[in-house]
LOPAGU-45567 format. One record per residue (C-alpha): chain; x, y, z. Coordinates in steps of 0.1 Angstrom, whole numbers, padded with zeros to 4 digits. Example, Ala and Ser with C-alpha at 12.3 -4.5 7.8 and 13.67 -1.06 7.14 Angstrom:
2
NODE  chaine     c1     c2     c3
NODE       A   0123  -0045   0078
NODE       A   0137  -0011   0071
END
This chain:
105
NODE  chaine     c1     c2     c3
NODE       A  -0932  -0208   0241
NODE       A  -0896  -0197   0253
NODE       A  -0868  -0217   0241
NODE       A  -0832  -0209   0256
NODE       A  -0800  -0214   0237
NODE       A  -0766  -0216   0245
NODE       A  -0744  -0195   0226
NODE       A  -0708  -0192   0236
NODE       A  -0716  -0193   0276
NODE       A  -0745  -0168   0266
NODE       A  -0780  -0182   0276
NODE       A  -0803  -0160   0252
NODE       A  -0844  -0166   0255
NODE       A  -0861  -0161   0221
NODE       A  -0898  -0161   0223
NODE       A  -0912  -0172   0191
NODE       A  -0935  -0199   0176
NODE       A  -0921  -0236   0167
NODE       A  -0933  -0261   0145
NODE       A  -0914  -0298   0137
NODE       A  -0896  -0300   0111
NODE       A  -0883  -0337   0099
NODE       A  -0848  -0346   0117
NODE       A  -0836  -0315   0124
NODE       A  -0855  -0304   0152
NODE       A  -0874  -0275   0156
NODE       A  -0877  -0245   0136
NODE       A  -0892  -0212   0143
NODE       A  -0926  -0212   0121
NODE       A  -0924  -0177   0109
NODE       A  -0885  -0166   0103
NODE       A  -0876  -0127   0121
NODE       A  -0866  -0100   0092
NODE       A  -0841  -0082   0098
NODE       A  -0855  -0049   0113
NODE       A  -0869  -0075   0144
NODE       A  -0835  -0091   0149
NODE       A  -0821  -0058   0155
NODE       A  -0848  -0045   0176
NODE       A  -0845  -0079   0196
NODE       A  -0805  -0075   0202
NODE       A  -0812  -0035   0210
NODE       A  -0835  -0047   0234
NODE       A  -0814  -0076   0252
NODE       A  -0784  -0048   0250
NODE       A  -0806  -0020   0270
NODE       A  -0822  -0046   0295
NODE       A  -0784  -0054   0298
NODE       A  -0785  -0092   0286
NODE       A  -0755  -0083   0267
NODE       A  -0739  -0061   0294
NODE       A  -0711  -0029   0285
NODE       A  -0680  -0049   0271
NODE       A  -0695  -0084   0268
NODE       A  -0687  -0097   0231
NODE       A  -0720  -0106   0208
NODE       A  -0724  -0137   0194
NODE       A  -0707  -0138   0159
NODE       A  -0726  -0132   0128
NODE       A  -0728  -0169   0119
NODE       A  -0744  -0170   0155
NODE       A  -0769  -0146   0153
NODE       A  -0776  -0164   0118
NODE       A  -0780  -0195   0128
NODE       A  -0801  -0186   0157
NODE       A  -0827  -0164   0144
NODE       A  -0828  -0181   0110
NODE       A  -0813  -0154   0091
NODE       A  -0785  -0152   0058
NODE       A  -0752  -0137   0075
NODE       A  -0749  -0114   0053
NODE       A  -0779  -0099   0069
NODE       A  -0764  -0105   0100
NODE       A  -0737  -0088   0092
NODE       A  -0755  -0054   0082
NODE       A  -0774  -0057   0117
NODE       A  -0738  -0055   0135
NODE       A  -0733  -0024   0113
NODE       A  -0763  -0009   0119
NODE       A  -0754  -0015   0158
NODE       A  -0723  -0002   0155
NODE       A  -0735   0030   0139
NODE       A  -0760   0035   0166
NODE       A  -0730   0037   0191
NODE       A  -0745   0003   0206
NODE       A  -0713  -0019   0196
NODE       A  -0680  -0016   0190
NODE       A  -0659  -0038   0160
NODE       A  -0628  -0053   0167
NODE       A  -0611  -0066   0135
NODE       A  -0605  -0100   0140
NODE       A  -0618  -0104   0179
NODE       A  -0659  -0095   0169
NODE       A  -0681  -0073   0178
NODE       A  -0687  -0060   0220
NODE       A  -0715  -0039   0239
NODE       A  -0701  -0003   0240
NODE       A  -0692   0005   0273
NODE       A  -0712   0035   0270
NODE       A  -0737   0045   0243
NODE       A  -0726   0074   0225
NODE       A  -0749   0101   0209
NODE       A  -0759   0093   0177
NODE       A  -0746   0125   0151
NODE       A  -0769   0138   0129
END
């Protein structure tokens, strides 16, 4: 099932399995660690969902959407950031790199 969400004029698609839960809605029925969070906003920045420059959702965004602390959130930014995929702006947030740079080892 593909559910779309609307995050700051971004439509992202998430595939992932829903069950009901009470009044709030739906719920993705097995939460994303992590490591599949990041692999997820890799992917949407190299199929160019996210194009060079675009800014990322926040880290309350990302969550709130995939149902993660944002502390974790947080350390997936860094972890982007450190792969040369995004670049901080201290107090503006985090946007695409406008073009990957190598990774040193």
């Amino acid at each position: 099932m593909h559910v779309t969400y609307l995050i700051k004029r971004t439509w992202c698609m998430m595939s992932v399995k829903f069950t009901t839960c009470g009044e709030t809605g739906k719920v993705p029925a097995i939460p994303m660690t992590g490591a599949q969070v990041l692999a997820d906003l890799t992917e949407r920045i190299s199929k160019g969902e996210y194009p060079p420059g675009s800014k990322l959702p926040s880290a309350r965004e990302v969550a709130e959407l995939y149902r993660i602390s944002i502390s974790t959130a947080q350390r997936i930014f860094t972890l982007l950031q450190e792969r040369g995929l995004a670049v901080g702006q201290q107090g503006r947030g985090v946007y695409v790199a406008e073009r990957p740079r190598k990774r040193q080892p």
